[in-house]
C-alpha positions as CSV (number, residue, x, y, z in Angstrom):
1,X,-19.6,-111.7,79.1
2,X,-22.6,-114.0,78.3
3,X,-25.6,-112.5,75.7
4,X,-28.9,-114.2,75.4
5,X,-30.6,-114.6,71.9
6,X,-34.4,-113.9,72.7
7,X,-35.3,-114.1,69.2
8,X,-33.9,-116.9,67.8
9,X,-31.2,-119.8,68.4
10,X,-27.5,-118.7,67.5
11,X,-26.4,-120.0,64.2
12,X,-23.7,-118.6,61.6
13,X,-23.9,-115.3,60.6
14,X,-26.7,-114.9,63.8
15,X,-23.9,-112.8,66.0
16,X,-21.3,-110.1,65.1
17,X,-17.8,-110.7,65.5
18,X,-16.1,-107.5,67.2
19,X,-12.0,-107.7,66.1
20,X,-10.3,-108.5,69.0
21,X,-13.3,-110.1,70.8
22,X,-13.3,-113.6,70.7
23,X,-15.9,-115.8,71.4
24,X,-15.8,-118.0,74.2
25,X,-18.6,-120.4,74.8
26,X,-22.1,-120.6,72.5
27,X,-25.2,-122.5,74.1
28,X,-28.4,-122.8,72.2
29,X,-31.3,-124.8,74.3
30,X,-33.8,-127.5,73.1
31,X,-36.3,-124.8,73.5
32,X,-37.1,-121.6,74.5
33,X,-36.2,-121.5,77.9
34,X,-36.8,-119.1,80.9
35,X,-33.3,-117.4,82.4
36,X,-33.2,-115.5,85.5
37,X,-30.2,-113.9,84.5
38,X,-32.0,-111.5,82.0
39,X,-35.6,-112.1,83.3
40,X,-37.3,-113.3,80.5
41,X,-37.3,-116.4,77.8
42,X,-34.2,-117.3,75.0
43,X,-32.9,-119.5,73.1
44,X,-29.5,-119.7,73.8
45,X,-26.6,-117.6,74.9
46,X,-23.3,-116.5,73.4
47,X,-20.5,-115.6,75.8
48,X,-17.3,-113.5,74.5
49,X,-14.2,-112.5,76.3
50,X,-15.0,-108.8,76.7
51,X,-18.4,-107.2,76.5
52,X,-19.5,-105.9,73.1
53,X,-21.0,-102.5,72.5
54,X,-24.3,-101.4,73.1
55,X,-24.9,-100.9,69.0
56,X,-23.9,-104.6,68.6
57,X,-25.6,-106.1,71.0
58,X,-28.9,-104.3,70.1
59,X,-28.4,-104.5,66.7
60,X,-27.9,-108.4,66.9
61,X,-30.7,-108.3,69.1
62,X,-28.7,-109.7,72.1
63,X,-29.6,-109.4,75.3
64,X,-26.9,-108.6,78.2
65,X,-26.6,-110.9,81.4
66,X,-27.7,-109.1,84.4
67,X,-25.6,-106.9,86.1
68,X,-25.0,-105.9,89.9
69,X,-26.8,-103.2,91.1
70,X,-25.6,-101.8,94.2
71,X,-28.5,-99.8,96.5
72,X,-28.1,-96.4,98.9
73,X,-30.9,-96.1,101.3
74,X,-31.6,-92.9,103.0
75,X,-34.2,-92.7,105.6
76,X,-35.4,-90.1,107.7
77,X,-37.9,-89.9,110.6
78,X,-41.7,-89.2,110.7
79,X,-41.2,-87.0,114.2
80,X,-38.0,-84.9,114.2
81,X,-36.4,-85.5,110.8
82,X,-32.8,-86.3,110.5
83,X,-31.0,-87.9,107.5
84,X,-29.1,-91.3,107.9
85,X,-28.0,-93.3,104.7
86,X,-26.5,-97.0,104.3
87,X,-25.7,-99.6,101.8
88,X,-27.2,-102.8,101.0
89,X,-26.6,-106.5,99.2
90,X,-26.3,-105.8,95.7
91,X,-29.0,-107.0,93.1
92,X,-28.8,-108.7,89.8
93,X,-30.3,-107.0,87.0
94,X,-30.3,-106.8,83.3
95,X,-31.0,-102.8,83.7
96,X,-31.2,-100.6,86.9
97,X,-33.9,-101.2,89.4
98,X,-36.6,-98.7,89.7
99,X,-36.1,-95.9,93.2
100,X,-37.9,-97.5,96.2
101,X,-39.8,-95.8,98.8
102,X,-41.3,-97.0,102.4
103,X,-43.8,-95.7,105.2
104,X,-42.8,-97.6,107.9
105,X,-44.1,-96.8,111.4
106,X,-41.4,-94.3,112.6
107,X,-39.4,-93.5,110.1
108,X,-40.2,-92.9,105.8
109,X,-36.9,-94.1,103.5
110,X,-36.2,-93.8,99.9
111,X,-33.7,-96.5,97.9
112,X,-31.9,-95.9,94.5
113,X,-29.5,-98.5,92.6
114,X,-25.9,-97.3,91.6
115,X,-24.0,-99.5,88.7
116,X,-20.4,-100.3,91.4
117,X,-19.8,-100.9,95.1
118,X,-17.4,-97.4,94.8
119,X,-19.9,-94.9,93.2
120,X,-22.5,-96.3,95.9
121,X,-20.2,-95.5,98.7
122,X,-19.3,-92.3,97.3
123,X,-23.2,-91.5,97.2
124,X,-23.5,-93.0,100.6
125,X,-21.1,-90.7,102.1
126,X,-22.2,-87.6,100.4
127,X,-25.8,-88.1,101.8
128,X,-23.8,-88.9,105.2
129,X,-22.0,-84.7,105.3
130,X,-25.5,-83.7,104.5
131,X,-27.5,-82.0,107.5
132,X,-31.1,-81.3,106.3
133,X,-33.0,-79.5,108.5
134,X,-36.9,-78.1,108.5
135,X,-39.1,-75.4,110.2
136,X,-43.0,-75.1,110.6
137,X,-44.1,-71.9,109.7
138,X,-48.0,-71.5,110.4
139,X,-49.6,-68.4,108.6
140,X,-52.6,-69.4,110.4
141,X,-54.9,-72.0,111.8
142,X,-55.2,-73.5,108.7
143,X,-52.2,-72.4,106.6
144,X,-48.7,-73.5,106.7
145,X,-45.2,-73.8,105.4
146,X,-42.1,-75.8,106.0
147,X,-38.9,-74.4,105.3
148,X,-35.8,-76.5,104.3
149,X,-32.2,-76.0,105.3
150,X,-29.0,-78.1,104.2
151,X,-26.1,-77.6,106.7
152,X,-27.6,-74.4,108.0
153,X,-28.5,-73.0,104.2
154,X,-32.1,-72.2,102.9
155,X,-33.1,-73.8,99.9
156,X,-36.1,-73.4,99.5
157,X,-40.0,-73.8,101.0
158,X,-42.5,-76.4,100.5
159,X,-46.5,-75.9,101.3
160,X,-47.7,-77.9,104.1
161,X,-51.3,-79.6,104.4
162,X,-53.1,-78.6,107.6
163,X,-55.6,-80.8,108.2
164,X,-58.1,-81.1,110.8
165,X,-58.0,-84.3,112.2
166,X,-61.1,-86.7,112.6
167,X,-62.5,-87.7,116.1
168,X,-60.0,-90.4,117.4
169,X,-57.4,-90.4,115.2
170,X,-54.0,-91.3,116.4
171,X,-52.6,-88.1,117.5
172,X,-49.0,-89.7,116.4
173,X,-50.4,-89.5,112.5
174,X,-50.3,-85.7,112.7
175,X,-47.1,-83.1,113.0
176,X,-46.6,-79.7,113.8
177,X,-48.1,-77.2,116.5
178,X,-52.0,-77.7,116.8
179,X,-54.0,-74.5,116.6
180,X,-57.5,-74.7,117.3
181,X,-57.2,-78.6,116.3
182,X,-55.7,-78.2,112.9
183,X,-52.3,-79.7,112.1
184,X,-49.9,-81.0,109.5
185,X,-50.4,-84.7,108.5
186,X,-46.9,-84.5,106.6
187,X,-44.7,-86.4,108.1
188,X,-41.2,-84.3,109.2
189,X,-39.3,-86.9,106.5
190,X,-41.0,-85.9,103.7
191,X,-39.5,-82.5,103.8
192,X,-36.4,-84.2,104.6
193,X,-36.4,-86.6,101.8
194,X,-37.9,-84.5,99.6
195,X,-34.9,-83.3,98.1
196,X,-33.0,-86.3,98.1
197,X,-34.1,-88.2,94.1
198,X,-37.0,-86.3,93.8
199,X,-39.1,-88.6,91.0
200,X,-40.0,-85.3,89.6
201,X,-36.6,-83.4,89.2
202,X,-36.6,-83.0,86.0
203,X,-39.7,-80.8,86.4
204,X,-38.6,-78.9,89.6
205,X,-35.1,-78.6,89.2
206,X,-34.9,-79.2,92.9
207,X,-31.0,-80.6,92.3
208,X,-30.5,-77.4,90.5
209,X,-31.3,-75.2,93.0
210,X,-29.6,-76.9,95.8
211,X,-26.4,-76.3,93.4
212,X,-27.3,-72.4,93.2
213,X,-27.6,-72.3,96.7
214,X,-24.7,-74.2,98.0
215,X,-22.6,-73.0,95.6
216,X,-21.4,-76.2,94.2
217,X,-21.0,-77.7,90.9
218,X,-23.6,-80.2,89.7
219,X,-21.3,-82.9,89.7
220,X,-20.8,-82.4,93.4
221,X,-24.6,-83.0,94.1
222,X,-25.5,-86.4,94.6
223,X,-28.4,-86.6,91.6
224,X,-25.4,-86.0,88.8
225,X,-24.3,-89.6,89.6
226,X,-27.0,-90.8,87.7
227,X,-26.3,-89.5,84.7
């Protein structure tokens, strides 16, 4: 496995020397030169037969070649819901790729990178059993809730925003039952997704709750694999 000096160009004594791990191959360049396969400037690189540890290699300030990063995508759409998830090419990448999200025209989607091609499956097929399901509830004109369901079990509500649309807007960008011209502009797939890598679960605890409520045990919920 290759390791890129950023700080300097690899000389004696520059590297550690793991028992057991011998080095292959050391390259130092002319200059400092830009390399895609860690994004960023270095002087050289140092490849050995097996990858060194993470206190090594940050201690000899070394930087990792990119790894493969392998995406799930769920998506879900803006009128009527429904969860589908699928794979994708895998990316190159010194550490894991930040969660994606899209608004496209029918449909909302949310992508998240998993370290190999068999924990991304396993994620992808998880999502797949997974049946979430919503229902409008209107307190009033101007008042609402949406109520969330996986495979036919409550978990929990979320507070809908009843609007009242402006004169000649699409009546496509709005959801729910209109009542005296008020109605949801929250898309159906937000509820959907909105359990699905949350960016604020640590604050929430939505994962935690769906594990209450399922009965299941963290591990068995797809946010654990990203532990």
């Amino acid at each position: 496995m290759k390791y890129y000096s950023t700080q300097r160009p690899i000389t004696p004594g520059s590297f550690p020397k793991p028992e057991g791990n011998a080095v292959v191959e050391i390259v130092n360049y002319d200059s400092p030169t830009e390399c895609k396969e860690i994004s960023r400037t270095a002087w050289g690189y140092i490849e050995y037969e097996r990858p060194l540890s993470e206190n090594d290699a940050k201690r000899w300030e070394l930087t990792p070649e990119g790894v493969f990063w392998y995406p799930v995508t769920v998506s879900s759409r803006k009128h009527g819901g429904g969860l589908w998830a699928s794979s994708g090419n895998a990316v190159r990448s010194v550490q894991r790729p930040d969660d994606a999200k899209g608004d496209m025209q029918e449909t909302q989607f949310r992508t998240r990178y998993f370290r190999s091609w068999e924990e991304a499956l396993r994620v992808r097929n998880v999502i797949r059993g997974l049946a979430i399901t919503t229902e409008r509830v209107r307190q009033s004109a101007t008042q609402g809730e949406v109520r969330v369901f996986i495979n036919g079990t409550y978990i929990l509500n979320f507070g809908d925003s009843i609007v009242l649309p402006p004169k000649g807007s699409a009546p496509e960008d709005y959801y729910g039952d209109n009542i005296g011209g008020w109605r949801s502009d929250t898309p159906d797939s937000a509820f959907v997704l909105g359990l699905i890598w949350h960016p604020f679960d640590y604050n929430y605890h939505y994962s935690d709750m769906v594990c209450r409520k399922l009965g299941i045990q963290p591990e068995q919920w797809i946010e654990e694999v990203n532990k």
